[in-house]
ZAKOL-157317 format. One record per residue (C-alpha): x, y, z; residue in one letter. Coordinates in steps of 0.05 Angstrom, whole numbers, padded with zeros to 5 digits, always signed. Example, Ala and Ser with C-alpha at 12.3 -4.5 7.8 and 13.67 -1.06 7.14 Angstrom:
# ZAKOL-157317
+00246-00090+00156A
+00273-00021+00143S
***
This chain:
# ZAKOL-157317
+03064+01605+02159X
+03122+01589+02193X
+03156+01617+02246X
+03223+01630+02206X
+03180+01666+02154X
+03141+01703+02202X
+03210+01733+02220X
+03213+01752+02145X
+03150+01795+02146X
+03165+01838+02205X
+03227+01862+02171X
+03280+01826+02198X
+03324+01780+02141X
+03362+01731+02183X
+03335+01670+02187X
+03330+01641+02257X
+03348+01564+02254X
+03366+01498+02294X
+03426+01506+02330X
+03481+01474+02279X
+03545+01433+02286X
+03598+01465+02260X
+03648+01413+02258X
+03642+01404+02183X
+03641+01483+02173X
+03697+01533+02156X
+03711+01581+02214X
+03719+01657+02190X
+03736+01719+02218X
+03697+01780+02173X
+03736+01834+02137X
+03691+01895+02114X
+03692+01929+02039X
+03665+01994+02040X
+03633+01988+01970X
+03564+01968+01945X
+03566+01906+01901X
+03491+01902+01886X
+03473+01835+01911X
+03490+01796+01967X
+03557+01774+01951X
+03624+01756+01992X
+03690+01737+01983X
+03722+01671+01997X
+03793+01662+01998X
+03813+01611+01930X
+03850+01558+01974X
+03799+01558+02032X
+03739+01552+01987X
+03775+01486+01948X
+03785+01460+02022X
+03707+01466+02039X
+03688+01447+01962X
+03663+01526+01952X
+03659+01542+01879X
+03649+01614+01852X
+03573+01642+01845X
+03554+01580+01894X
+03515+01593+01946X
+03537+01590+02027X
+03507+01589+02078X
+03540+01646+02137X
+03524+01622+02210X
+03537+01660+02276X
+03545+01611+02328X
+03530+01670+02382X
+03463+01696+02352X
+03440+01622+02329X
+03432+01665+02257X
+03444+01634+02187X
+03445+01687+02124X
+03452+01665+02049X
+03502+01692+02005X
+03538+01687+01933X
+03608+01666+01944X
+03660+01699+01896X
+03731+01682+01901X
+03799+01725+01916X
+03873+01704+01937X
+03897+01778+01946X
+03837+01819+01976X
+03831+01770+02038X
+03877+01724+02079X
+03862+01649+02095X
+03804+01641+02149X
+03771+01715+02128X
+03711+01720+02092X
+03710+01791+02051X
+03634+01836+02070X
+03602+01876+02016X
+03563+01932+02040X
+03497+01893+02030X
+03521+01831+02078X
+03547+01870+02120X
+03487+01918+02134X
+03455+01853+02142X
+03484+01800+02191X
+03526+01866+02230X
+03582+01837+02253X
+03621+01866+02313X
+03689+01866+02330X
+03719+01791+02351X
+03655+01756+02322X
+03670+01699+02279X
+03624+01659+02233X
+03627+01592+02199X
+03607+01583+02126X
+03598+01525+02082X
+03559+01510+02010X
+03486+01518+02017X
+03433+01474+01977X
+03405+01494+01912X
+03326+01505+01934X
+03266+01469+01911X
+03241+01540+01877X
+03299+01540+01823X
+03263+01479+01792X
+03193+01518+01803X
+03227+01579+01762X
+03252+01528+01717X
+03184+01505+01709X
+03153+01572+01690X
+03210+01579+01635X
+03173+01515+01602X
+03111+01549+01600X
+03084+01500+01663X
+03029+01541+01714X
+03055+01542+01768X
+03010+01524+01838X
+02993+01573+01891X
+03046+01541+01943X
+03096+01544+01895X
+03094+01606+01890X
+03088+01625+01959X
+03151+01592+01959X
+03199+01629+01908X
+03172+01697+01950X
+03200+01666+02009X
+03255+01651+01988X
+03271+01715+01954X
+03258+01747+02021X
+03304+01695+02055X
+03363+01707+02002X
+03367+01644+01983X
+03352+01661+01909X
+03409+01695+01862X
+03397+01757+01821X
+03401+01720+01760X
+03346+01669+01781X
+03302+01722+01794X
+03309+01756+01734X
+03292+01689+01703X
+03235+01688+01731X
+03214+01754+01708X
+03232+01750+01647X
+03186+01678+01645X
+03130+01713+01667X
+03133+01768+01615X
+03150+01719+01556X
+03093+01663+01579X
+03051+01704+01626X
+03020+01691+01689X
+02941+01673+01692X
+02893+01697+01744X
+02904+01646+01790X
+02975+01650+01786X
+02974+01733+01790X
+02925+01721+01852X
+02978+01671+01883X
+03034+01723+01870X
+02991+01777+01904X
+02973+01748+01963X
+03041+01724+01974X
+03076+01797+01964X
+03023+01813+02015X
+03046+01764+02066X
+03117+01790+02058X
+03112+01853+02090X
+03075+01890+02143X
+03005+01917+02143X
+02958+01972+02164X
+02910+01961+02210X
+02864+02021+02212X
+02783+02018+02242X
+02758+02060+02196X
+02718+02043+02141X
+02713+02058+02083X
+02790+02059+02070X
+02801+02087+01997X
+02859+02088+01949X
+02874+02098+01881X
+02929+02080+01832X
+02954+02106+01757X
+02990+02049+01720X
+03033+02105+01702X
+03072+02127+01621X
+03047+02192+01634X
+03084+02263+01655X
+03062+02305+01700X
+03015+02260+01726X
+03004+02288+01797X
+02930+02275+01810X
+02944+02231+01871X
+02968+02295+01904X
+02904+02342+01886X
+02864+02278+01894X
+02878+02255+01966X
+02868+02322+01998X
+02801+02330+01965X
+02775+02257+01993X
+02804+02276+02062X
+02766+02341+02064X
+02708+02303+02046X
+02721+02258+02116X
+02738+02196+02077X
+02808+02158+02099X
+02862+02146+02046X
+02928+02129+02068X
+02965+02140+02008X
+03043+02097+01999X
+03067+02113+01931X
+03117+02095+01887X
+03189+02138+01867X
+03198+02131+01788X
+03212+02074+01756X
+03211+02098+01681X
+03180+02176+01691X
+03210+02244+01711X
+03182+02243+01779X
+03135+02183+01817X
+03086+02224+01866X
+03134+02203+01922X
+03192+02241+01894X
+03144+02306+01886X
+03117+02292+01951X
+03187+02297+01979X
+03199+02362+01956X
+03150+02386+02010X
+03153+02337+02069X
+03188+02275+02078X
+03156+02204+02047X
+03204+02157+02082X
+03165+02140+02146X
+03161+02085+02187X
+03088+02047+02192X
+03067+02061+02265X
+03079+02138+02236X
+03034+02130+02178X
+02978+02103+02217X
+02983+02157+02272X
+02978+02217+02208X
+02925+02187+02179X
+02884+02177+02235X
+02896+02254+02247X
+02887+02279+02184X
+02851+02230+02137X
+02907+02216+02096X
+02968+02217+02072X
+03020+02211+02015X
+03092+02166+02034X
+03136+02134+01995X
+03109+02047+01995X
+03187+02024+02004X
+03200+02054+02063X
+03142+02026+02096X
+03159+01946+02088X
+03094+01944+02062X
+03090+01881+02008X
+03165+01883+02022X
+03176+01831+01962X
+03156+01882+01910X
+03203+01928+01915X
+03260+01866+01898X
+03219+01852+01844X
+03209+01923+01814X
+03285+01939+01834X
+03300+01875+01779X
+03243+01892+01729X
+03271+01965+01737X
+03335+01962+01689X
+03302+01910+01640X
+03248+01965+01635X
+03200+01908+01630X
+03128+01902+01668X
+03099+01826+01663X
+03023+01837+01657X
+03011+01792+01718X
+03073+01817+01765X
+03043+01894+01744X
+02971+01872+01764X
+03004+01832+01828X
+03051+01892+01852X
+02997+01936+01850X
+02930+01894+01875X
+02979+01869+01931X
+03006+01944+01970X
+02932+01966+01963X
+02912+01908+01997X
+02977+01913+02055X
+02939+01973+02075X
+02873+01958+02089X
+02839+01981+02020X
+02768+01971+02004X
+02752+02016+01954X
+02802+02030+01889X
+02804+02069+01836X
+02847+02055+01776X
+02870+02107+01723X
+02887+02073+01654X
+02924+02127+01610X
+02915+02111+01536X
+02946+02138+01483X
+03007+02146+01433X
+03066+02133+01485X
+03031+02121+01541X
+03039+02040+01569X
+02970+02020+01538X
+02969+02050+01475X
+02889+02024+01448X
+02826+02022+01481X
+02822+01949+01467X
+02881+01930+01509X
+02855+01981+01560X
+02791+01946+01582X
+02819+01879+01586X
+02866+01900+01632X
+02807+01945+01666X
+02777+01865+01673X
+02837+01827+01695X
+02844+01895+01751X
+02783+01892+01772X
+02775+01797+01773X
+02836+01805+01818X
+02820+01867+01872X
+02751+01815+01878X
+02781+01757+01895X
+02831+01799+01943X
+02770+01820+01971X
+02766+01897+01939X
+02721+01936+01902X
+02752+01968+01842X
+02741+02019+01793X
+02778+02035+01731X
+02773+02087+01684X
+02817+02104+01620X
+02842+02170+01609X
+02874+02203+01553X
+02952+02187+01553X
+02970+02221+01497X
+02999+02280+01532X
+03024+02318+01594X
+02983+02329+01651X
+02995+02389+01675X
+03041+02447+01658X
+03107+02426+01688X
+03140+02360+01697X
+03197+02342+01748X
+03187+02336+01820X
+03200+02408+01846X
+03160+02436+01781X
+03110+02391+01789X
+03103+02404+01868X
+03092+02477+01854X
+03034+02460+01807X
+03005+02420+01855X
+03004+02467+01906X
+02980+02526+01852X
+02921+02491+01837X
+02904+02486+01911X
+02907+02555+01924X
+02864+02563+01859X
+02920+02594+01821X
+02936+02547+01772X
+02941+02550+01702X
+02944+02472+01696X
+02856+02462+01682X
+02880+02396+01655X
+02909+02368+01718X
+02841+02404+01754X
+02796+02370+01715X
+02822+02297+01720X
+02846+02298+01783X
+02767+02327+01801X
+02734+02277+01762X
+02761+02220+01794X
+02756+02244+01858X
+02696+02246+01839X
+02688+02178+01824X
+02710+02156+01908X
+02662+02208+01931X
+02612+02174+01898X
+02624+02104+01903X
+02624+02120+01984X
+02564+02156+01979X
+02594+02217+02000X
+02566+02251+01934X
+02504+02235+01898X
+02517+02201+01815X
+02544+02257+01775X
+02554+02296+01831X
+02622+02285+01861X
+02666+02313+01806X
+02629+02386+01815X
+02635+02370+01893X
+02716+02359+01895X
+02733+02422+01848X
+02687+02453+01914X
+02729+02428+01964X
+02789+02462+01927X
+02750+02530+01909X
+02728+02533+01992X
+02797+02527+02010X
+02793+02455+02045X
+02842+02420+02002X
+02895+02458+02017X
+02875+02462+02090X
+02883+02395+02088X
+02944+02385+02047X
+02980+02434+02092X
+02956+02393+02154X
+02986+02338+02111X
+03056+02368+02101X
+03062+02387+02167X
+03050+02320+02204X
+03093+02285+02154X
+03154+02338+02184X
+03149+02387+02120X
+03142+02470+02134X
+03054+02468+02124X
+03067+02545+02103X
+03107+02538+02044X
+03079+02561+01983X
+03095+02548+01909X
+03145+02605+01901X
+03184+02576+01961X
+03207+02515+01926X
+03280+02520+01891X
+03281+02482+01814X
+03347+02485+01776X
+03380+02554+01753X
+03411+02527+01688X
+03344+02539+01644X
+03331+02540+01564X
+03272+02568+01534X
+03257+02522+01475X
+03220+02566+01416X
+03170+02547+01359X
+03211+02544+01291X
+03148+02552+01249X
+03071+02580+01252X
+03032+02524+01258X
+02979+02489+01315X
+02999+02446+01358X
+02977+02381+01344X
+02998+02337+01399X
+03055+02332+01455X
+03085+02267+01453X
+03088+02246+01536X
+03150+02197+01523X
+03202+02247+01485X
+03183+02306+01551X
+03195+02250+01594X
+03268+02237+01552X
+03277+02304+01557X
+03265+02319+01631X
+03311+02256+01663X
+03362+02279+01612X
+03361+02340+01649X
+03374+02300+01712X
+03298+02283+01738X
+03276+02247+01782X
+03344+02250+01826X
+03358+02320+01812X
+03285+02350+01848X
+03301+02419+01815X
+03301+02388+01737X
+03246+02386+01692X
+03202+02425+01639X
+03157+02470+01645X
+03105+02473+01588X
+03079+02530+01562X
+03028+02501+01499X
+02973+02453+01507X
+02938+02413+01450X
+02902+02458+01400X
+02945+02525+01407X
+02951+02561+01354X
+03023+02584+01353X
+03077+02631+01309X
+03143+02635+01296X
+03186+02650+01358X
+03127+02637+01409X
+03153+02591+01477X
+03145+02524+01475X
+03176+02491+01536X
+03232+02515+01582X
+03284+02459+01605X
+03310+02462+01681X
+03364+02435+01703X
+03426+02434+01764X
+03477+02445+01725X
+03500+02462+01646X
+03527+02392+01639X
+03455+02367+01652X
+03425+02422+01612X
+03466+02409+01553X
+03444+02341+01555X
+03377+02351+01550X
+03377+02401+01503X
+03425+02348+01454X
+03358+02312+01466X
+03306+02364+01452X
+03344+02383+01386X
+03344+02313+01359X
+03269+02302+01380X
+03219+02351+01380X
+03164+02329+01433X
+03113+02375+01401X
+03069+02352+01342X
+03047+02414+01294X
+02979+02399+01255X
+02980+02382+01186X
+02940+02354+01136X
+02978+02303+01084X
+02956+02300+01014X
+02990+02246+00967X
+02998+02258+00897X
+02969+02191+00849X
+03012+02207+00804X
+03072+02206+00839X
+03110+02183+00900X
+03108+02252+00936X
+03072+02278+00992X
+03043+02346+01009X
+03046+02377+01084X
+03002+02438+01092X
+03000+02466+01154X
+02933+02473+01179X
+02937+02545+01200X
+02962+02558+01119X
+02900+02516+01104X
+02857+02572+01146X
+02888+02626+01120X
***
């Protein structure tokens, strides 16, 4: 690796380079924007940037003379927002190269890179080689890549795909562009859900139970991409998740474990630019999904994983057939990264849990520590695949472990230990569930008809609840009151919608009245004769 890239991985973005000659280079003084342009972008004035053959969206190179530093940027142009011999700094620049008062730098066009024509490449369906691809990482840690060539890129790895040896490539490479954890303990354990579900919080329940049980499990998870709440916005509710790596490893050795937010920790720094893109496109590439995830289990120290597939009607795998050949690809790649890993699929066809937002869903967490909770579904799977790590370690004997976790939570350990948690992470270690403000703006949402409820469709709560103003509002969310199976009347509580304020709550209520997340059993009979069909509602049936 070399030594400029090095710089890369320990955090730092400037590239360190050859001291230049700047006689062929335009000398500028920098004047600061206060605004966030979402890329790395500056201004050039029009009449300087025809002098030095500067075109708009070209790339330029920005040099400090002093530092011996070179940054790449996207040059836009202006002849009113800057005088001649300024160069105009977006927040995003700025926070990078931090210039002081009387520094001046010297721009001038920068060359296209060698990785456009490997992105290029992947757009015409070519398989692209394990160097190459090391490359195009590098360079998006560098800058030196535009936001629209990385979305290319994306979007040719979720139209052609990526194969195993290009996914393995990509992994390794997000690996190399971050820090790691270094930890001399063995086994180190982790475990992932590939997510489409609300209410999901098993990571929570789960990692106090395996650090009871003396395993380690240093925990960096992921804020939402496309759900209510990601465990590291529920997490936050009770401690903070944004800490720095030498942090993490001094918790964990302490307690066992812990649960922080991955993209505060430069850990497989390159994902989070990926995910950031992939993020508005709402997209996941098969091979970038496998890759981001694979790649932060391995940046910290990982040996043994286990992976939760949620299938089901709106979940992200919706067939069991899909399901295990992603089980396969999961567990080819944490192999040949040099992991053990264990999936399991789980039913995705609902909630898990009773409430869904991240102060709602802290509280539930913490409920079912205490052993208070009325959430057995969240219980149950987050015990069974505890479970699972307690007995791949042989910390439980086979078809033991799952009886052995729900243990550790009836004793009192787990939340011991998730207390111990909080409190080392900076949280209050006493708070209970009761202590934890959700929003005051509330709607009870009522059954219309008598009826059984037939299902609870995952992706219209999750509509529902960021309507309401979840994840970045902690205090919005839903709080279920019907599972699967009820048998329910007229005028019975369904849900109740939280939110900060009524413009939020209004909003999600538009929503709830235009979908209604909960399926009511019914049996459909279709006349031969004719074109109509029959609902009877299985409680008239029974009746």
């Amino acid at each position: 690796m070399d030594e400029s890239f090095f710089s890369e991985i320990t955090g730092e973005k400037k590239l360190n380079v050859e001291k230049k000659d700047v006689s062929s280079m335009l000398k500028v003084k920098p004047k600061l924007f206060d605004i966030d342009a979402g890329s790395n972008i500056i201004i050039v004035h029009e009449y300087d940037a025809k002098d030095y053959d500067i075109f708009a969206e070209d790339r330029v190179e920005i040099y400090n003379q002093k530092t011996n530093e070179s940054f790449i940027a996207i040059a836009n142009m202006s002849d009113t927002l800057i005088k001649r011999g300024e160069i105009g700094l977006y927040n995003e620049v700025a926070s990078e190269i931090k210039p002081k008062k009387g520094d001046v730098y010297y721009i001038k066009p920068a060359e296209k890179p060698i990785t456009v024509k490997y992105i290029k490449d992947k757009m015409d369906k070519k398989i692209l080689k394990e160097e190459q691809i090391r490359s195009i990482i590098q360079d998006l840690m560098k800058n030196k890549l535009t936001k629209v060539e990385l979305t290319t890129f994306i979007i040719s790895a979720y139209i052609n795909g990526l194969n195993m040896d290009e996914t393995v490539a990509l992994s390794k490479s997000i690996v190399e562009s971050g820090d790691k954890l270094i930890i001399d303990r063995h086994p180190v354990i982790d475990k992932h859900c590939i997510g489409g579900v609300a209410g999901n919080r098993t990571t929570m329940v789960l990692v106090p139970v395996i650090a009871a049980a003396g395993l380690t499990i240093p925990k960096s998870s992921s804020r939402s991409i496309t759900s209510p709440a990601g465990t590291a916005d529920s997490m936050e509710v009770l401690a903070p998740v944004n800490l720095p790596l030498s942090e993490l490893k001094k918790i964990v050795l302490k307690t066992n474990g812990a649960i922080v937010w991955g993209g505060g920790l430069n850990l497989a720094a390159a994902d989070d630019y990926l995910i950031n893109i992939r993020k508005p496109l709402k997209i996941d590439p098969r091979g970038m999904l496998l890759a981001s995830i694979m790649a932060k289990k391995k940046a910290v120290g990982s040996e043994y994983v286990l992976i939760d597939i949620p299938v089901g009607k709106g979940a992200k795998v919706d067939n069991e057939a899909t399901a295990k050949e992603l089980s396969d690809q999961f567990i080819e790649l944490g192999g040949r990264l040099g992991m053990r890993i264990q999936t399991i699929m789980t039913d995705g066809s609902a909630p898990v849990g009773k409430s869904i937002g991240p102060a709602l869903e802290a509280q539930d967490v913490l409920m079912l520590l205490e052993n208070r909770s009325p959430s057995l579904d969240l219980l149950e799977k987050s015990c069974q695949m505890a479970g699972v790590l307690l007995e791949s370690t042989g910390k439980a004997e086979a078809g033991t472990g799952a009886n052995m976790a729900k243990k550790i939570i009836k004793d009192g350990k787990a939340i011991e230990k998730m207390r111990q948690i909080i409190g080392e992470q900076g949280g209050n270690e006493k708070i209970k569930a009761e202590d934890i403000p959700v929003g005051q703006h509330t709607e009870l949402i009522k059954s219309q008809v008598d009826s059984r409820v037939h299902g609870i469709e995952s992706k219209i709560i999750t509509e529902i609840a960021m309507a309401a103003g979840a994840p970045k509002c902690k205090g919005a969310g839903i709080k279920l009151f019907v599972e699967v199976g009820d048998k329910i009347r007229i005028g019975d509580p369904l849900f109740e919608i939280y939110a900060e304020s009524e413009a939020k709550l209004d909003q999600a209520i538009a929503v709830a009245e235009k979908i209604n997340p909960i399926q009511y059993g019914k049996v459909i009979l279709e006349s031969y004769t004719g074109k109509r069909i029959f609902e009877i509602s299985k409680l008239n049936l029974e009746e």
